[in-house]
KELUM-372569 format. One record per atom (N, C-alpha, C): residue in one letter; x, y, z. Coordinates in pm, whole numbers, plus 32768, in hexadecimal, padded with zeros to 4 digits. Last residue first. Layout:
AXYZ...
***
This chain:
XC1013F6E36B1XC0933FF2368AXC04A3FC8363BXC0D83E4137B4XC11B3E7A3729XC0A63EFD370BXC19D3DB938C2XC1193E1838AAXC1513E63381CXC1A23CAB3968XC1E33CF738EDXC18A3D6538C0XC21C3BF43A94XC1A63C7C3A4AXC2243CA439CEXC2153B1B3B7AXC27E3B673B29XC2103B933AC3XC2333B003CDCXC1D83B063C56XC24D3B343C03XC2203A2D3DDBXC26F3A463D81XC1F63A913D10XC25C39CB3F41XC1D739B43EBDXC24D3A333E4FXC27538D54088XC28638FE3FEEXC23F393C3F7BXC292380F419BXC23738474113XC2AE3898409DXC23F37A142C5XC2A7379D4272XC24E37FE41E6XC22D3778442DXC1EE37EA43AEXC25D37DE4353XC24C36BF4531XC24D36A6448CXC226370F4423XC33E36C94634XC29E36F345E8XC2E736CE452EXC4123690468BXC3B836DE46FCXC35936D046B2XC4F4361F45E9XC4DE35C94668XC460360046C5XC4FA36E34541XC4DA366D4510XC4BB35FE458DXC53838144537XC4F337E745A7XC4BD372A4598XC51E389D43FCXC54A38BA4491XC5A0384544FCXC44E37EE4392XC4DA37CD4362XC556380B43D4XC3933837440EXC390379F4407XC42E379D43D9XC357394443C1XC3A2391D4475XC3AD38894492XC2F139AA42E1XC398398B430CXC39F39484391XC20E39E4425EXC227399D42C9XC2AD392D42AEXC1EF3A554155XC1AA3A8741CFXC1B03A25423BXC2E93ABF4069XC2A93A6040D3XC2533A9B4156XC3583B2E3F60XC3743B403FCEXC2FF3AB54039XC3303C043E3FXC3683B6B3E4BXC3483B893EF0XC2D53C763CFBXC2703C9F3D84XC2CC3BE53DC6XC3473D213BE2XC36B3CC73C3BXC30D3CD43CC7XC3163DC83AA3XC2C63DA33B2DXC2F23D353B8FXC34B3E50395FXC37F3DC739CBXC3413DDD3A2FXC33A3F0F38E6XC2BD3EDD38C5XC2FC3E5C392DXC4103FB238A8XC40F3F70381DXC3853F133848XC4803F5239FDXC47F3FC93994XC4693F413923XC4953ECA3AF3XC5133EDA3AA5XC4F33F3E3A1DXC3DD3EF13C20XC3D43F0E3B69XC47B3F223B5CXC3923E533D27XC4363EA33CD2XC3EE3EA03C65XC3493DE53E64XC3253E0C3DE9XC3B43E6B3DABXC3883D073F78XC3C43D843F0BXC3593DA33E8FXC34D3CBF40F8XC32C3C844037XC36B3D123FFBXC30E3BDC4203XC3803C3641B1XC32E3C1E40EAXC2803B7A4320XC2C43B854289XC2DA3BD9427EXC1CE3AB6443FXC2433B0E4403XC2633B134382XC0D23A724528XC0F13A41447EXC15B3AD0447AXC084399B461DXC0B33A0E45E0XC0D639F7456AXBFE138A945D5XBFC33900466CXC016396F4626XBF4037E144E2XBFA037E44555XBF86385A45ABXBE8E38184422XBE85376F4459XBF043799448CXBE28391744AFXBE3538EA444CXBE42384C4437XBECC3A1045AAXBE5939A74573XBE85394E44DCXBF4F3B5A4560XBF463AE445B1XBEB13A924571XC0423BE54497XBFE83BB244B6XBFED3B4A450BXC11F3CA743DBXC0F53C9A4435XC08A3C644494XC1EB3D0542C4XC1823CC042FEXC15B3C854380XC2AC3DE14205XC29D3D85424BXC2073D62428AXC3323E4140EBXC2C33E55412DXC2BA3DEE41A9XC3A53F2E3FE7XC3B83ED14043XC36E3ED94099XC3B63FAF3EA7XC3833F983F26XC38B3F2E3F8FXC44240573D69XC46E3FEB3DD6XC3FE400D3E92XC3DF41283CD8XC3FE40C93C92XC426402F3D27XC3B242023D7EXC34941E73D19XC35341803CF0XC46D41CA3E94XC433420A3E39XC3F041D33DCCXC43441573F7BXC4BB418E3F70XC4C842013F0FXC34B41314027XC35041363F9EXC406417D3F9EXC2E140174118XC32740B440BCXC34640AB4075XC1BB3FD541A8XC1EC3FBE4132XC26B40654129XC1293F0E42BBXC17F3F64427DXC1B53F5041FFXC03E3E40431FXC04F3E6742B8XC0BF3ECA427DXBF8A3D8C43EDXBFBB3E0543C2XC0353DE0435AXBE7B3CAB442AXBEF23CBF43FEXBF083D5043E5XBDB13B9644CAXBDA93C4344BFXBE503C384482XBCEB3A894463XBD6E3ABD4484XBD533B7F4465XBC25396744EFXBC4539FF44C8XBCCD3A4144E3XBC8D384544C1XBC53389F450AXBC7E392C44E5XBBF8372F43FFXBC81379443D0XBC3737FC4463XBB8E3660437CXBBC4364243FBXBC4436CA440AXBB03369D428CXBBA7366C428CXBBB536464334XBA06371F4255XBA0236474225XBAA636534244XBABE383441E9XBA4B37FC422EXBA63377241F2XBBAB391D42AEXBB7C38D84236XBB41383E4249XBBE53A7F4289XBBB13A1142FBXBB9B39A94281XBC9C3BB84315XBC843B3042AEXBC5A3AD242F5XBCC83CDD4329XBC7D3C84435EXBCA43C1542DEXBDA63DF84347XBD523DA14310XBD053D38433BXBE4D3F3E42DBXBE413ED74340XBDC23E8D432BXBF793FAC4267XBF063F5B423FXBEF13F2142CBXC02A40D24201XC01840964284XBF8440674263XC12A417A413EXC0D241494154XC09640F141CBXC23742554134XC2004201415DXC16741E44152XC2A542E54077XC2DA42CB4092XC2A2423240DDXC1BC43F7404BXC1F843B73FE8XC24443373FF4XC1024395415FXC16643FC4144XC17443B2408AXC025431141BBXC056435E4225XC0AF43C741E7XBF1042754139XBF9B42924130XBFBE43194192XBE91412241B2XBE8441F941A8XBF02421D4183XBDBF40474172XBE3840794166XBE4B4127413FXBD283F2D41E2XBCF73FD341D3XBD883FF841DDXBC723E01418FXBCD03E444199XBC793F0741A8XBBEF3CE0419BXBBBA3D4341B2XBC2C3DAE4205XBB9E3B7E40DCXBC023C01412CXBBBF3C84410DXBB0E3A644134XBB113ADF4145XBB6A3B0F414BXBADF393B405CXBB83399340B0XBB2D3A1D4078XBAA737C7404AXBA873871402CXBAD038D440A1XBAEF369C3FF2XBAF8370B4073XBB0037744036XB99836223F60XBA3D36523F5EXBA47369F3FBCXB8D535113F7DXB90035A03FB7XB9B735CC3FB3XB8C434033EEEXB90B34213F25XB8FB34E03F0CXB7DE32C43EC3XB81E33573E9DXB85033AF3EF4XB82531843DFCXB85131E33EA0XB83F32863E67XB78730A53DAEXB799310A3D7BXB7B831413E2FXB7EB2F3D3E16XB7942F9C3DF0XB7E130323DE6XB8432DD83E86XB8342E663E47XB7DC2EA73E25XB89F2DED3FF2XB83C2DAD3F8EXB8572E223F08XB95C2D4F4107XB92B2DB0409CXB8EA2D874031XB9772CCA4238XB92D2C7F41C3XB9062D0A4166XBA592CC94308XBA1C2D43428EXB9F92CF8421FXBA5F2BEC439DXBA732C5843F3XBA082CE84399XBA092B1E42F6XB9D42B084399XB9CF2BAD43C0XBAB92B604215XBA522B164216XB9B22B4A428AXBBCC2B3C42C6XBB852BBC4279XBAFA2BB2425CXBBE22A324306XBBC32AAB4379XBBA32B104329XBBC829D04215XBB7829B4423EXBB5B2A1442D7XBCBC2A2F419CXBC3F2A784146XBBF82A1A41B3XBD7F29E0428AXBD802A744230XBCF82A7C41F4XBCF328E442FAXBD6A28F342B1XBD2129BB42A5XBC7527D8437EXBC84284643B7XBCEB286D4377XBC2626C44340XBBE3272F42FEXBC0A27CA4309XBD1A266343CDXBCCC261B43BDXBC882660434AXBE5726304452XBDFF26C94450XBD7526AC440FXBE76250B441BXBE79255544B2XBE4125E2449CXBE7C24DA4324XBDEB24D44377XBDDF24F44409XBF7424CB42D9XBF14254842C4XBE9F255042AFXC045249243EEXBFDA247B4387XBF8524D04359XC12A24644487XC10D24AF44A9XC094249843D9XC22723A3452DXC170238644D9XC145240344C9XC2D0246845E2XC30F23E74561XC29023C94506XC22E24A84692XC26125004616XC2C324C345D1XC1042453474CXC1CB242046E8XC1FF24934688XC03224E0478EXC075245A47B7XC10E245547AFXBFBD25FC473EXC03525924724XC07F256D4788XBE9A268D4745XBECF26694790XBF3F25D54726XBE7427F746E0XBE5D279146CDXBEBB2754473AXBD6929184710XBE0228D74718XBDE3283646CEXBC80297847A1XBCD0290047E3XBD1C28C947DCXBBAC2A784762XBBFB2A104745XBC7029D5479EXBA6C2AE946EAXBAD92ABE4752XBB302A594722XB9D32C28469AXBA2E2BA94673XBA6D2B794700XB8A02C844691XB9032C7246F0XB9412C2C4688XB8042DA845F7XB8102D1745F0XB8812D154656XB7682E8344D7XB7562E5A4578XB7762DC1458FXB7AF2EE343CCXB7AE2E8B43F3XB7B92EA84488XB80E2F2F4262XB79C2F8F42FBXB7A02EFC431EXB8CA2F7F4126XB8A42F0B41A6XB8472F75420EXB90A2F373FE1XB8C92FB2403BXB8A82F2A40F4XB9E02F7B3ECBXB9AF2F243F27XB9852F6B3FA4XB9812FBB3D64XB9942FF63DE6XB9992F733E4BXB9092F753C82XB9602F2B3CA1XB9B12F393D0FXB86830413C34XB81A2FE33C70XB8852F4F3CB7XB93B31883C6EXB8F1311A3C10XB8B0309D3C79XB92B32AB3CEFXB96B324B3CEAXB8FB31B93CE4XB8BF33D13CE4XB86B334B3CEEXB8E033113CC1XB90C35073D75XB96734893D2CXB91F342A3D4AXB8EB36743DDCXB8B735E33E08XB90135943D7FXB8FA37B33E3EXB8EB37533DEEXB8B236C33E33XB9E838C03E80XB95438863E78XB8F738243E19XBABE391B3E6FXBAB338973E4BXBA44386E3E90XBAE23A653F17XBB0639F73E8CXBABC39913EAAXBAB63BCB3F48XBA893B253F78XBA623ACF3F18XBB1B3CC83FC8XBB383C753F61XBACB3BEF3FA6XBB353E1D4009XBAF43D8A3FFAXBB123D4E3F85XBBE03F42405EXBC253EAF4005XBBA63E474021XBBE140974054XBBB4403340AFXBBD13FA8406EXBCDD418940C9XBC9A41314058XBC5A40D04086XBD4942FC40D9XBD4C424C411CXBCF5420D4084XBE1B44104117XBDBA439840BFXBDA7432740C8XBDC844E6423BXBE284483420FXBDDA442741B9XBD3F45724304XBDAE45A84281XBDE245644237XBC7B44924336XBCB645014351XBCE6455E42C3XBC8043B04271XBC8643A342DBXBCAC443B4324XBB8D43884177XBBE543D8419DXBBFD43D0420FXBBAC427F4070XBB7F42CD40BFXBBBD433240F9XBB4A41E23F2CXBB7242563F57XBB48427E3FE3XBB0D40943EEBXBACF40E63ED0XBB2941513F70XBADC3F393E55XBB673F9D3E85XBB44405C3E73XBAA03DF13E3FXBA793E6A3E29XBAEE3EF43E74XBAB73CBD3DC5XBACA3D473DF9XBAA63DA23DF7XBA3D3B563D95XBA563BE23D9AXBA673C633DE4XBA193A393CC6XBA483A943D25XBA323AEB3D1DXB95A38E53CDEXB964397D3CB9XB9E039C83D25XB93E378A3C4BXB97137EA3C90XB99838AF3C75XB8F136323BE8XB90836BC3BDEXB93237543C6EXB96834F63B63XB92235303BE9XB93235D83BA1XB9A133803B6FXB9E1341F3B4DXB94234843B88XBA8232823B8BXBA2632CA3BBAXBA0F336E3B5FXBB7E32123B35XBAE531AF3B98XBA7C31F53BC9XBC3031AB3A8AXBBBE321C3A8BXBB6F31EE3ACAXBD9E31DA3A6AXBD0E31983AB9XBCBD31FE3AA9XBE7F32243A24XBE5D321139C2XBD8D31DE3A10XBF1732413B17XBEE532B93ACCXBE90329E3AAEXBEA7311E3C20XBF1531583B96XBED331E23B40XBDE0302B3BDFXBE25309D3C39XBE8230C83BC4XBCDA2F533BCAXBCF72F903B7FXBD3530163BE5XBC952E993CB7XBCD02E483C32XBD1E2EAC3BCBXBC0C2F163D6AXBC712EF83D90XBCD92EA63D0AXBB2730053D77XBB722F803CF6XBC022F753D1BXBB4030B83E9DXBB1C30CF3E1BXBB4130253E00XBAA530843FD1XBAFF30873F7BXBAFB30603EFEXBA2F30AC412CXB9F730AD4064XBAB330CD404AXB97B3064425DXBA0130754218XB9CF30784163XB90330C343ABXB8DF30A742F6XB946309F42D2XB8CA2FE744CBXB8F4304C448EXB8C4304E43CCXB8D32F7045FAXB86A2FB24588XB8C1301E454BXB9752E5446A4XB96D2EC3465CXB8CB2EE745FFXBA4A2DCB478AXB9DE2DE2477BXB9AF2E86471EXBAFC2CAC47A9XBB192D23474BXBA6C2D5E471DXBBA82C1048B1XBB0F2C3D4861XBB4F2CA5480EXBCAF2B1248B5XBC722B864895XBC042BA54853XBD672A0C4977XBCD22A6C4933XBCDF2AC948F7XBE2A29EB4A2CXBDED296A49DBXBDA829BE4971XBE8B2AB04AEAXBEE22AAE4A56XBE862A224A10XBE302AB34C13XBEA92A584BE5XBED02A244B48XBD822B664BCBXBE212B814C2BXBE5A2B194C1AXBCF22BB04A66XBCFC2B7D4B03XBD762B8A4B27XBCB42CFA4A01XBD5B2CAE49E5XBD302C444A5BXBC022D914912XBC222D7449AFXBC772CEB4988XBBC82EC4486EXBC082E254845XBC682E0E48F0XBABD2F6947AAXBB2B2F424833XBB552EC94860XBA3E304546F9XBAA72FF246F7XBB162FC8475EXB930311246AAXB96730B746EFXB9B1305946C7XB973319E459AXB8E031B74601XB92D31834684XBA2F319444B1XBA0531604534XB9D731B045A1XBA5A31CB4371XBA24321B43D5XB9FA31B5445DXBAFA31DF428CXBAD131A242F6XBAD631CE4332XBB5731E440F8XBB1D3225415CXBB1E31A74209XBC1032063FC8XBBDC31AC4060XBBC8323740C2XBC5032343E57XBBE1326A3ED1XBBE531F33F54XBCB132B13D27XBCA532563D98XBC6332773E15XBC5333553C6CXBCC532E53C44XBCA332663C91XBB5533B53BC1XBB8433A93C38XBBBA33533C21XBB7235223B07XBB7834743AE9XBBB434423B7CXBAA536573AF2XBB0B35E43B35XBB1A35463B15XBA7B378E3A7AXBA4736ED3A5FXBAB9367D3AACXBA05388E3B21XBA9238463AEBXBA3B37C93ADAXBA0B3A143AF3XB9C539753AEFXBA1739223AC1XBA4E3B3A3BA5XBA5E3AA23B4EXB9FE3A3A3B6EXBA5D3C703BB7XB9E63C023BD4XBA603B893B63XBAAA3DD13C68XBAAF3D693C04XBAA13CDB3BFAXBA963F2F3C6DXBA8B3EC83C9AXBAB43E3F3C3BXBAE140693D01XBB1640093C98XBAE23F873CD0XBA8741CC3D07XBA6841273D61XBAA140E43CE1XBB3143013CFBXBACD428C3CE2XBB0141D13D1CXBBEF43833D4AXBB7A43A93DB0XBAE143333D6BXBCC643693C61XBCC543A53CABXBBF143A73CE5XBC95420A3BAAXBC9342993BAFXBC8442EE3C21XBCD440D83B22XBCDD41323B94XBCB441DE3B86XBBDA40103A41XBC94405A3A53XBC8840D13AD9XBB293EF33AB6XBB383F813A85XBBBC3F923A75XBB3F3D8B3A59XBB543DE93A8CXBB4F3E6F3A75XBAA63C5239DFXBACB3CD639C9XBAED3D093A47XBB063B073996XBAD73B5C39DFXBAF33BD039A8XBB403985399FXBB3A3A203981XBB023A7A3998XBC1A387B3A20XBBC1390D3A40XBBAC395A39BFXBC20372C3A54XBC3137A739CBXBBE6380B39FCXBCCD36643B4FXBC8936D43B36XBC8B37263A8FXBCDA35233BA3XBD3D35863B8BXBCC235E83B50XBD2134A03D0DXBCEA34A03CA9XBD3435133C4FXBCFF343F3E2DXBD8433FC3DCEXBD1A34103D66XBCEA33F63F9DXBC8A34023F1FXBD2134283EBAXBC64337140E8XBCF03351406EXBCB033933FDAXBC3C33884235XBBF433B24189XBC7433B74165XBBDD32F3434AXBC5632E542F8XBBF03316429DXBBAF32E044D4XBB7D32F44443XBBFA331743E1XBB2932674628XBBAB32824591XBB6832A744FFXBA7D328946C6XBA7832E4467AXBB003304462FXBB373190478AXBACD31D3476FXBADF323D473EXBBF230D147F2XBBFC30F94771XBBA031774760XBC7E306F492CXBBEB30CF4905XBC3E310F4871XBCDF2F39499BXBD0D2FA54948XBC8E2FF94903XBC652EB54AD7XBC1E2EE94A5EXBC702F834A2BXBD032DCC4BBCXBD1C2E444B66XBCA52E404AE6XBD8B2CFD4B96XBD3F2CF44C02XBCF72D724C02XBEAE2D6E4B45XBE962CF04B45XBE4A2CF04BE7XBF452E624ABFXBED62E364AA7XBE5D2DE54AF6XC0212E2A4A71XC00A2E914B01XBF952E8A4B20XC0302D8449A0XC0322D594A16XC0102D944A7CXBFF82DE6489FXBF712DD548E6XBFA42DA3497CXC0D42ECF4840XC0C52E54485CXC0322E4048A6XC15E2FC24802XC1B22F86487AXC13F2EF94888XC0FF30164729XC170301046EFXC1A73005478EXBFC62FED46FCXC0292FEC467CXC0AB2FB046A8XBF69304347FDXBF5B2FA347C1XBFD42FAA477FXBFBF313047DEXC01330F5486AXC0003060482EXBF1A31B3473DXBFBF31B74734XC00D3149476FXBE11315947D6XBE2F31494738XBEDC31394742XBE24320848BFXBE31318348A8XBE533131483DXBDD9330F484BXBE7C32B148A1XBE833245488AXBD3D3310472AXBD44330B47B1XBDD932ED47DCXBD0D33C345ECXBD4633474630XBD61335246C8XBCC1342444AAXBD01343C4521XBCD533D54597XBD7634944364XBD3A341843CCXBD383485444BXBD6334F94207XBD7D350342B0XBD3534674300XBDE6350840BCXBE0534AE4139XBDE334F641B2XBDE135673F55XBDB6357C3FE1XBDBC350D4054XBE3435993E43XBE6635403E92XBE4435A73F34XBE0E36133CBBXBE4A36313D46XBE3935CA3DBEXBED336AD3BA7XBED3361C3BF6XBEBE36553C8DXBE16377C3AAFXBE66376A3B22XBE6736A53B76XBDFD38B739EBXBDF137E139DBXBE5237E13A8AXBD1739AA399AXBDA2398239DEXBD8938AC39E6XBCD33AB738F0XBCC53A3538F3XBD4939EF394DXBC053BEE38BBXBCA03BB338E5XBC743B1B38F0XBBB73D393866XBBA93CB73864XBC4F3C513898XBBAD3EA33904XBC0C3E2338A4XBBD03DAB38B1XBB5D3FE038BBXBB093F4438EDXBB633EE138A4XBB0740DA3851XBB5B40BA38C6XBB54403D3905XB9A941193814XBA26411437DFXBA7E40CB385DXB896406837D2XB8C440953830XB95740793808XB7D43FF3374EXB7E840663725XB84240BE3786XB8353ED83770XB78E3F0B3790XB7823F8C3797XB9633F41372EXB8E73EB33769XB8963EE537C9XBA7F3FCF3666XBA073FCF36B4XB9A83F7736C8XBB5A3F6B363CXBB1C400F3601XBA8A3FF73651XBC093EE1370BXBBC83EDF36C8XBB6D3F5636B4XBD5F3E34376EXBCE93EBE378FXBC873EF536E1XBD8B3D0037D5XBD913D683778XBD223DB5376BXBE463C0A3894XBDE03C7238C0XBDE53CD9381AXBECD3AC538C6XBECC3B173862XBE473B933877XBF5E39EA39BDXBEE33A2E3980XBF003AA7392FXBFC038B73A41XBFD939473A01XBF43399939F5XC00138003B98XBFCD381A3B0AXBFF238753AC0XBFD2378F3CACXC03C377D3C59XBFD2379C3BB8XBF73376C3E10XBF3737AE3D7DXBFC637C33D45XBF5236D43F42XBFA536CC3EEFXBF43371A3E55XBF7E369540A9XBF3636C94053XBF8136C23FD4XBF0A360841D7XBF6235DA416EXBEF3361D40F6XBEEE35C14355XBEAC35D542E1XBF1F3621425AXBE4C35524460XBED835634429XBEC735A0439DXBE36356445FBXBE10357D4559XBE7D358B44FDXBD9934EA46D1XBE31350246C8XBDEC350C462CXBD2834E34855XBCFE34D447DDXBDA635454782XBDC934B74935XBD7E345A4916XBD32342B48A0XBF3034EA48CEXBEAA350E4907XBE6E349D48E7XC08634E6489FXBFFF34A24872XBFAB34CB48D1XC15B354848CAXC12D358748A3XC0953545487AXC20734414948XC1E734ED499BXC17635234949XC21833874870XC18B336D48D0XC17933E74910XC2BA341747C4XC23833F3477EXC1C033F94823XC3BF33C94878XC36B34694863XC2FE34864801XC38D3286484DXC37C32FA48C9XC35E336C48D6XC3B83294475CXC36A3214479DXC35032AB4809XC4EA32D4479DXC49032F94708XC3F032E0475AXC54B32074848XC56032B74862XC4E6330947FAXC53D311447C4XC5013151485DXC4C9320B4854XC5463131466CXC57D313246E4XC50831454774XC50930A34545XC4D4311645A6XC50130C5463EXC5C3307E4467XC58F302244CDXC56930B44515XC52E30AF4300XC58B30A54372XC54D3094440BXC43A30B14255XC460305C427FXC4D0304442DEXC41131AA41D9XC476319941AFXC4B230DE4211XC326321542C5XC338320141E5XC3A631C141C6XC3E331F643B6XC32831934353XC32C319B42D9XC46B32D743A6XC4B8324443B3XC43431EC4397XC3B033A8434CXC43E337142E3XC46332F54313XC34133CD443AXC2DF33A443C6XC35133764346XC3FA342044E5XC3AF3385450CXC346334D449BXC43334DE44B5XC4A1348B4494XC45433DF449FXC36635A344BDXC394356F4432XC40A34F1443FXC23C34F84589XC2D735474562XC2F9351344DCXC10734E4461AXC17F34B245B5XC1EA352145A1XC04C35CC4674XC09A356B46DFXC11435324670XBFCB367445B4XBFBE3688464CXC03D363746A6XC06136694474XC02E362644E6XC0403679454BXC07A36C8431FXC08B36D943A4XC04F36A14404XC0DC372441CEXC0BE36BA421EXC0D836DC42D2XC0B7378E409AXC0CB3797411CXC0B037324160XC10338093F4CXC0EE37B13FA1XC0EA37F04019XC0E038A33DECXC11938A63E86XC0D8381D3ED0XC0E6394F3CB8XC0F238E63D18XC11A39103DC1XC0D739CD3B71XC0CB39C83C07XC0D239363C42XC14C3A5E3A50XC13939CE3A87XC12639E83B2FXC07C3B1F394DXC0D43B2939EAXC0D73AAD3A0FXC04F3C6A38B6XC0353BD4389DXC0CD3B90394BXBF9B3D563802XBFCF3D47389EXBFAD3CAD388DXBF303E563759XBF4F3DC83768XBFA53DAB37C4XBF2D3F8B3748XBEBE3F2D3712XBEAD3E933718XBF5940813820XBF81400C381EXBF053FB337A8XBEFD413038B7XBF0541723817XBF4440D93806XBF0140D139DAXBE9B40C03987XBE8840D338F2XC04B40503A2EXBFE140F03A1BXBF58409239D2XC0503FB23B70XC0773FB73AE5XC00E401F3AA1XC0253FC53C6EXC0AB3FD53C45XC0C93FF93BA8XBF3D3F363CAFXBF283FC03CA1XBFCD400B3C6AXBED93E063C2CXBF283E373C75XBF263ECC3C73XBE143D3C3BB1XBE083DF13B73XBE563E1D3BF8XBE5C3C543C1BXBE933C553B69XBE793D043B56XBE493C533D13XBED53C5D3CC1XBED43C713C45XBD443C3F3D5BXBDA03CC83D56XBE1F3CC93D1FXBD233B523D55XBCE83B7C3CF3XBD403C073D09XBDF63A993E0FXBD7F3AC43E0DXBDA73AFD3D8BXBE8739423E7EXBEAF39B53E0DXBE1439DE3E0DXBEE238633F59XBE7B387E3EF2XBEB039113EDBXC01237583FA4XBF9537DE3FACXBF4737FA3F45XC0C636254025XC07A36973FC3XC00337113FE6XC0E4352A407EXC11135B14089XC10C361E4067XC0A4342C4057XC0EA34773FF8XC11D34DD400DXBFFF330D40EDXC071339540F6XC0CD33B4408FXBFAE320A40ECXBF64321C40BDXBFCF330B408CXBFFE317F41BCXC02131764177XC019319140F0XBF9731FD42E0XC0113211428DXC01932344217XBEB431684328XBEA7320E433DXBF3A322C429FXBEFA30544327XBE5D309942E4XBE70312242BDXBFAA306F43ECXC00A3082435CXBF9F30A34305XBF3F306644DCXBF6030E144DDXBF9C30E04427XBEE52F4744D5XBE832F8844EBXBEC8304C4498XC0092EDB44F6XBF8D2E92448EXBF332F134485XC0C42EF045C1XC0ED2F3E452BXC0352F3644E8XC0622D9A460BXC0B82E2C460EXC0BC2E594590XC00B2CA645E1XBFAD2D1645EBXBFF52D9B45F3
***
């Protein structure tokens, strides 16, 4: 039973982030611009309680130590969240003489792979996993209000945007068609697993739902679903004083993914109990001593799934920025992000940006919340000239920092070609 319960959550970890709609009409690049073509990407990954060193020795199968084991449990609460982001794609943007008689307006299309993971999970949960039901013994391990969303699909956007102009509002809308790769969900209502004291027993008392896509068909190439989805921004002029500010909404991946009739879907109120088995000899040992009681028959008993059509709510992502500029030199963003169906808690963030000059900016990042407690980064922008665009850096360094204290790991990258 070790390890068993907590690897559900795991094994399923990529590490990855989502990519908004503001990147492709970035404000860096001029508007006399007629074609603008770009590969993006990024990831993230962060926990309340897990560490990066303790999430590398699990992926990677090395022996997790006491010590490892240990500064996992300091940091565990009663309720513990984790969560895994990932967008990998290109997109091609070109400015158009005009749509719906309205000049200054580019069309754009972007293809993308993307990969969503949160959970979140009690003490107890951890403590089953990975020291044993023995502490247990006489004991009700409290599972309650676990929950797991796994989603694995890939995206075609297209969309318009305006071109920028001094004291006007810029906004901009996609519609994306999605193919769903892969999909598990579980949600436990109730899940509590009593250990008797002298180790003969265990109840395993549960209500919960679970769904998972065609387990027959994984891999890129899988289509087990497909579904739709909108984005969008808006970006409109203010004045903070003396000083030019801006206001930033955005709010992506509004949608939903019917995953096919070959889905497996479970809801179930039920006790399990069990008793083990009993050997006489272990010289006889027969394979009528475990009798009916094998792998698909406790599955059977425990998650009798059935098939049918699953539909699935995509996690949708508020951001809600305001960036003033203070000087030629510096800029200063401060923001909200919240993001919904994730088990994600609100995050506030700041924002510094300098400009060294026109061509090179550096910026760092500052936030608390999110699927962890503080969030730290670093990022660059550089035009190399001739229409090049580099945007590289990370919004949560302190996993690579700090590998034994917290998990914020990440990454995101664009590379932009902007042609006259």
């Amino acid at each position: 039973m070790k390890k068993f319960l907590f690897s559900v959550v795991i094994i399923f970890i990529s590490c990855k982030s989502f990519a908004q709609i503001a990147t492709i009409f970035t404000n860096e690049i001029s508007d006399s611009t007629s074609t603008r073509a770009g590969i993006i990407g990024d990831f993230n990954f962060n926990s309340t309680a897990l560490t990066t060193r303790f999430l590398s020795k699990f992926y990677t199968g090395s022996y997790i130590d006491t010590e490892s084991k240990n500064s996992v449990l300091e940091r565990t609460r009663n309720k513990n969240r984790i969560g895994a982001e990932s967008s990998f794609g290109l997109f091609v943007a070109v400015k158009l003489d005009s749509v719906f008689h309205r000049k200054n307006v580019n069309f754009f299309f972007s293809i993308r792979d993307r990969e969503h993971l949160d959970a979140r999970y009690s003490d107890d949960f951890f403590k089953l996993g990975f020291y044993g039901n023995a502490q247990y013994a006489g004991k009700t391990a409290v599972l309650n209000d676990f929950n797991l969303n796994y989603i694995h699909y890939q995206q075609l956007q297209v969309g318009f945007f305006s071109a920028k102009s001094d004291s006007v509002a810029r906004w901009g809308i996609g519609i994306s068609f999605l193919k769903g790769q892969q999909y598990a969900a579980i949600l436990a209502k109730k899940a509590e697993l009593y250990t008797s004291e002298d180790g003969q027993y265990i109840n395993f008392d549960t209500e919960l739902q679970a769904a998972q896509s065609d387990t027959a068909h994984k891999g890129f190439s899988a289509f087990n679903g497909a579904g739709a989805s909108v984005d969008v921004y808006f970006e409109g002029p203010m004045f903070n004083g003396a000083r030019k500010s801006k206001l930033m909404v955005s709010v992506t991946d509004i949608g939903m993914i019917r995953f096919n009739e070959q889905s497996l879907y479970l809801k179930q109120d039920s006790l399990f109990h069990y008793t083990g088995f009993r050997i006489n000899n272990i010289y006889d040992i027969q394979d009528s001593t475990f009798g009916h009681t094998n792998i698909d028959s406790v599955q059977n008993r425990i998650v009798p799934f059935k098939k049918q059509f699953v539909y699935v709510t995509l996690p949708a992502t508020l951001n809600v920025s305001m960036e003033t500029v203070w000087n030629h030199y510096f800029h200063l963003t401060e923001g909200v992000k919240y993001i919904y169906n994730a088990n994600y808690n609100f995050m506030v963030y700041i924002k510094p940006s300098f400009y060294i000059n026109k061509n090179c900016m550096l910026s760092a990042t500052f936030g608390y919340g999110g699927y962890g407690k503080y969030n730290f980064g670093i990022g660059v922008f550089a035009n190399f000239g001739k229409g090049f665009i580099v945007y590289a850096g990370s919004n949560n360094l302190e996993g690579y920092i700090a590998q034994n204290k917290v998990s914020g790991v990440g990454g995101y990258i664009s590379l932009i070609k902007a042609f006259k």
